[in-house]
N, C-alpha and C positions, 0 to 999 in steps of 0.2 A: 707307209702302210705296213713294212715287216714288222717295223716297232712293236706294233698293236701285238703282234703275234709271239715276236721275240720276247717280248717282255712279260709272258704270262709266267702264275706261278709251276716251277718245275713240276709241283706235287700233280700237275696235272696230266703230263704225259710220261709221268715212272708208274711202270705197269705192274700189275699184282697179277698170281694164282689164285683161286680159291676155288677150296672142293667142294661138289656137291652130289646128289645125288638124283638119279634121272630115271624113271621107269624103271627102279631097283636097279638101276648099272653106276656104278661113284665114278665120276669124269672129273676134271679140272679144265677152266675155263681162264684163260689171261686177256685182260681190256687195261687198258689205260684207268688210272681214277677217277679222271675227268668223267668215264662212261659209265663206275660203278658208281662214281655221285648220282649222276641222273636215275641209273636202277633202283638205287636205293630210295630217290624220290618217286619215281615211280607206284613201286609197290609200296610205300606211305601210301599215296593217293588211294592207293585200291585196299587199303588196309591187309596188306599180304606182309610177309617177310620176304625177302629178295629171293632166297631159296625157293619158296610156295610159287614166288611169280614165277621166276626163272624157269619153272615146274609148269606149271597153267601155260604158259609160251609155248616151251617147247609141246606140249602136249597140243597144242591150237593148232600148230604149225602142220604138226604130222598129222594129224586130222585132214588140213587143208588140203595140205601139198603130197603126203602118202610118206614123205620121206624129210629131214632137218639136213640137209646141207649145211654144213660151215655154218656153226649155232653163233660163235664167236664174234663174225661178219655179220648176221643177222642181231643181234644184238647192240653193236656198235650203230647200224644202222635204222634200227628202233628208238636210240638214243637221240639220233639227230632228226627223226621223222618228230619227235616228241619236239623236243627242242625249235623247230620251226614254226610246231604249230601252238608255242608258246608266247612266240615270238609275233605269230600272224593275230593272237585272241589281243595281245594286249594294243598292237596297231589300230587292231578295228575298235577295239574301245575307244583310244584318243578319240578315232573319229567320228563317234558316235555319242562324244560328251559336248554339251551344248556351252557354247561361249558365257562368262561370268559376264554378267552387266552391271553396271554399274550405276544404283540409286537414283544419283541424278540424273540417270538416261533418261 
């Protein structure tokens, strides 16, 4: 089982900075690349640039919650909520696709 884990590519967990800008205040934000691949698919999906999302989140967040505790954490965690339920669409499909039969059935 560690195999599985050991053996992934490094580029995945050597972490990056990147600046950005946040309710006019410039922060810097460090995730693994593993994390900013998925942001960055992410904000594909929603036709945003990571920055704009990154922006639209945090902006959601404090709306929600009043305050962004640990944006960093939440982000990382956003990743893997993503990721699960990528994980759960493509399961229910298998299940949901009907057996090939075959002519001379």
């Amino acid at each position: 089982m560690c195999n599985f884990f050991a053996h992934q590519p490094q580029r995945n967990y050597e972490s990056q900075t990147r600046s950005l800008r946040i309710g006019g205040h410039c922060t810097s934000i460090r995730l693994e690349m593993a994390f900013w691949d998925t942001l960055e698919e992410i904000a594909a999906k929603e036709s945003m640039s990571v920055g704009k999302f990154l922006t639209t989140l945090y902006n959601e967040v404090l709306d929600h919650h009043g305050e962004v505790n640990n944006f960093a954490s939440l982000l990382r965690c956003s990743c893997l909520i993503y990721r699960s339920r990528s994980v759960t669409q493509v399961q229910e499909f298998k299940a949901t696709v009907a057996p090939i039969l075959d002519a001379a059935e």
